[in-house]
C-alpha positions as CSV (number, residue, x, y, z in Angstrom):
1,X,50.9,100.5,23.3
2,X,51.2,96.7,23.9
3,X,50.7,93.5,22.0
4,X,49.9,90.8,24.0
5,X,50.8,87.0,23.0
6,X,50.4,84.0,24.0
7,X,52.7,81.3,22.5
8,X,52.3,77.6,22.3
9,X,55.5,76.2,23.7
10,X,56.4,72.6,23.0
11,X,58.6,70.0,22.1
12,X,58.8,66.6,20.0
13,X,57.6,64.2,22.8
14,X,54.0,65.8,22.7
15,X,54.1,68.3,25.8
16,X,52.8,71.2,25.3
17,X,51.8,74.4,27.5
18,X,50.4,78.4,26.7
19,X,52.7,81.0,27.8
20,X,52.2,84.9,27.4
21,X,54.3,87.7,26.7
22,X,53.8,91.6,26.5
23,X,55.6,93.3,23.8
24,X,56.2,97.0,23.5
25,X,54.5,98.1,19.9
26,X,57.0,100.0,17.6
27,X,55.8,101.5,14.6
28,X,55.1,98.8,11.5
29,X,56.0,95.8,13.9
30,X,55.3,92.4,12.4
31,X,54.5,89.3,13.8
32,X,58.0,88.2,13.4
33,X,60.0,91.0,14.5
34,X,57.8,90.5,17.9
35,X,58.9,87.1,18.2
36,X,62.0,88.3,17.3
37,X,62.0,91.3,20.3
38,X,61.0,88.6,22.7
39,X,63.9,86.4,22.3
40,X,66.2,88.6,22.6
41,X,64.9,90.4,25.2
42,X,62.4,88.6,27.4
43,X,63.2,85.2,26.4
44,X,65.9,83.2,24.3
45,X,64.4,80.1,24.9
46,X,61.9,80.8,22.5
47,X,62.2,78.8,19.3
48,X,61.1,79.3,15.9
49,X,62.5,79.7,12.0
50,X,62.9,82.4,9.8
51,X,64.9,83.9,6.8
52,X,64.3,86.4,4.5
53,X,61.9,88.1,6.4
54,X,60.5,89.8,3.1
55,X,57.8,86.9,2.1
56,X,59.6,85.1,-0.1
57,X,61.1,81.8,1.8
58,X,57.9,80.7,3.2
59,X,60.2,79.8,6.4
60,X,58.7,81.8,9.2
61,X,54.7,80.3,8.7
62,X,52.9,79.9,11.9
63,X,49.4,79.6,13.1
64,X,47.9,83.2,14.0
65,X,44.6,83.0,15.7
66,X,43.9,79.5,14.0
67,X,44.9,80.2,10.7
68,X,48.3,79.8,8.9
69,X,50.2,83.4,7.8
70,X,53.3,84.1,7.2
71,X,54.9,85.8,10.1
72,X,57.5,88.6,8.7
73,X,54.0,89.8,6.5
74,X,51.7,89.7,9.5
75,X,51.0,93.3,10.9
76,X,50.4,93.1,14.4
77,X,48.7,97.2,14.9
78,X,45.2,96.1,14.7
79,X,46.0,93.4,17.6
80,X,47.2,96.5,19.1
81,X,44.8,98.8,19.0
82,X,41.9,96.5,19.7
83,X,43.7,95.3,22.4
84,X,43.1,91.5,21.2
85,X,45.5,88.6,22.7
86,X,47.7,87.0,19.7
87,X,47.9,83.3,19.7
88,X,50.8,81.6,18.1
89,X,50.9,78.2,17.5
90,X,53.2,75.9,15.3
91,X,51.7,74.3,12.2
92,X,49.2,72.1,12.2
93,X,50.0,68.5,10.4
94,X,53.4,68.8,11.1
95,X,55.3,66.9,13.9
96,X,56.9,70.0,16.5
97,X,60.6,69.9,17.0
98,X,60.1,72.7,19.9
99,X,57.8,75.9,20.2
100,X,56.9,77.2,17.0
101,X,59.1,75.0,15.0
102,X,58.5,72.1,13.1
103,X,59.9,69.1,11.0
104,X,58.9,69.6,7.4
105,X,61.4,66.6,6.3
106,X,58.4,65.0,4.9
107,X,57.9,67.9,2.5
108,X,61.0,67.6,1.6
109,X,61.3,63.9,0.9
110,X,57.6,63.9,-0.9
111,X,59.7,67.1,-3.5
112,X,62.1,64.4,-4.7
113,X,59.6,61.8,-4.8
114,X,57.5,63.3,-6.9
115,X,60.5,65.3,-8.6
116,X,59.1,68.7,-8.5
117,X,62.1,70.1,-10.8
118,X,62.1,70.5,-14.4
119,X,63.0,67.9,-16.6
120,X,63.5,69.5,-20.2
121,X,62.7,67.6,-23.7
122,X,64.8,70.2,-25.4
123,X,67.3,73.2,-25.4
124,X,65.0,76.2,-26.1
125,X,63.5,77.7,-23.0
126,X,60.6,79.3,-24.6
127,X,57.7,79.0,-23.4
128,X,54.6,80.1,-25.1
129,X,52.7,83.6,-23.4
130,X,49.3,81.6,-23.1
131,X,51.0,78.8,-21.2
132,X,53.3,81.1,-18.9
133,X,50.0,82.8,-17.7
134,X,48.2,79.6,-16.8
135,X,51.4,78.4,-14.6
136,X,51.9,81.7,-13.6
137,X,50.1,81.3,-10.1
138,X,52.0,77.7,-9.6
139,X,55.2,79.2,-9.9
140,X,54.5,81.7,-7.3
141,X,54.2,79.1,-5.0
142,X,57.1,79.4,-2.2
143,X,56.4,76.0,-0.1
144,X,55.2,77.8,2.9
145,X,53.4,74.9,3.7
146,X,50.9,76.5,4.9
147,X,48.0,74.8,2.4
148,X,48.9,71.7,3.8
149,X,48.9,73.2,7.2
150,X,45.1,73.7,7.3
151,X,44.0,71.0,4.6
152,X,41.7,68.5,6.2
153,X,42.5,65.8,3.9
154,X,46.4,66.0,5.1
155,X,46.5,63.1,7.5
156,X,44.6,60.8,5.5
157,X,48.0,58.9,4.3
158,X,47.9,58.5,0.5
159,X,46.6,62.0,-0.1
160,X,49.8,63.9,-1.5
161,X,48.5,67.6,-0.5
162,X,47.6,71.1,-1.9
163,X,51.1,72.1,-2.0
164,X,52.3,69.3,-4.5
165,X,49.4,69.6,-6.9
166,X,49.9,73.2,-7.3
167,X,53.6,72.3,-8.1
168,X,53.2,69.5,-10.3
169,X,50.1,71.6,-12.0
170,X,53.5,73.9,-13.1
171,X,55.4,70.7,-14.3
172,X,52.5,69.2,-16.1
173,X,51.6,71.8,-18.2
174,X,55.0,73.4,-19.1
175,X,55.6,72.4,-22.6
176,X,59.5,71.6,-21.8
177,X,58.6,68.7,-19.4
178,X,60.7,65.5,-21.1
179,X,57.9,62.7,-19.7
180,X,54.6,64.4,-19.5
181,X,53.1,60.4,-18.7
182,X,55.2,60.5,-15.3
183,X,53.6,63.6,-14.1
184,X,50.2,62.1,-14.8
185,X,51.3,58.9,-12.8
186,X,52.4,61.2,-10.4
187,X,49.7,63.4,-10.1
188,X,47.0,60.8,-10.5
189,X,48.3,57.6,-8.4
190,X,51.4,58.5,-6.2
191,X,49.1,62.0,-5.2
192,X,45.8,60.8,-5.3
193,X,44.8,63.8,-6.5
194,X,40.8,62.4,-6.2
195,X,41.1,62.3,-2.6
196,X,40.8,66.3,-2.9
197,X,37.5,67.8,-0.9
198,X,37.1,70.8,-3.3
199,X,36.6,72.4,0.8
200,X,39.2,75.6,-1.0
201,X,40.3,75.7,2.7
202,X,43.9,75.9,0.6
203,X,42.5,78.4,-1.2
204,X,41.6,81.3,1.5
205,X,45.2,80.5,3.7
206,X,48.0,80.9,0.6
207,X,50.0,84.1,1.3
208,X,50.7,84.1,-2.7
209,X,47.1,83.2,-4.1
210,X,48.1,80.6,-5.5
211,X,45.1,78.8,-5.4
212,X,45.9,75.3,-5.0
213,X,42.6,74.3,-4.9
214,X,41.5,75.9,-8.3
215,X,44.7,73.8,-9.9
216,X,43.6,70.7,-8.6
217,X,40.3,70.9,-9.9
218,X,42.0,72.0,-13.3
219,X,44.3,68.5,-12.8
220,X,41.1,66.5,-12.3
221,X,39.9,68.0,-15.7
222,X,43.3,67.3,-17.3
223,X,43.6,63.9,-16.6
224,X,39.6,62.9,-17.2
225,X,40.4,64.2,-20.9
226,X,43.9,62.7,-21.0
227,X,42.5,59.1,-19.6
């Protein structure tokens, strides 16, 4: 059996072209460890990122078939047996380095802009059980990107992004936050969290269920009580 690809190749200045690959199936092949096979057997020129490979660094996301996944998760047998052609493409919202890789500097920079690390009042790290399980979900979040990947509302400049809200959602509510008024400026005005569609496109792509979406309408409730 086969699995067919074809891979959007590219590089920063814009240019960008289809190219296909055949890859020998072998028994609970992912995504990944195709891409993987075809560098370093049909192609090294091919570029893209990876890590862990168990789901967890969020570094390997790609666009399968139009939609964000994470690529060491993504079984590839049904692609395989239906004999469909896979297309992989970088993220979307992101500026391409080459291939399937791409600068997320910007997620990086907007993380210590909006300082999306604890900041504790105090010394005891207890947290009580109801408010764990509400930040429970924004914890598992593992900056995948790939919320902010397929959000519509992305480009539009001021608007901060599914990924941030469901980290600062975390921060806001977790009792040992020292300035709980900075997360609300935060969230509120450096976020514009109103510019949120409600669409839940955020909500269908996260590899976690993290629900980015269902946080930031919980923010939007948080701060019309607060203000």
């Amino acid at each position: 059996m086969v699995l067919r690809l074809k891979v959007r190749r590219g590089q920063e200045d814009g240019r960008s072209y289809f190219q296909s690959y055949e890859v020998p199936y072998e028994e609970g092949m992912t995504l990944l460890s195709a891409l993987q096979k075809i560098k370093e057997e049909i192609d090294p020129s091919l570029t893209f990122r990876h890590f862990c490979r168990a789901g967890i660094c969020g570094t390997c996301t790609v666009m399968v078939n139009g939609f964000p996944k994470l690529a060491c998760k993504e079984q590839v047998l049904s692609y395989v047996l239906f004999g469909e052609e896979l297309v992989v493409e970088p993220l979307r919202n992101f500026k391409v380095i080459r291939d399937l890789a791409v600068d997320n500097q910007a997620v990086i920079n907007k993380i210590k802009e909006l300082r999306l690390w604890l900041k504790e009042a105090s010394t005891d790290p207890r947290i009580p059980p109801e408010v764990s399980k509400r930040i429970e979900s924004s914890a598992d979040c593992i900056l995948c990107s790939a919320c902010q990947s397929y959000c519509p509302q992305v480009l539009e400049r001021e608007y901060a992004g599914p990924l941030f809200f469901a980290k600062l959602y975390r921060f806001y509510l977790d009792p040992r936050e020292e300035d709980k008024s900075l997360r609300a400026f935060q969230t509120v005005k450096e976020g514009q969290l109103y510019h949120c569609l409600s669409c839940n496109k955020c909500n269908l792509v996260c590899p976690k269920e993290v629900e980015p979406a269902t946080l930031i309408r919980e923010l939007m409730q948080l701060m019309d009580v607060g203000s």
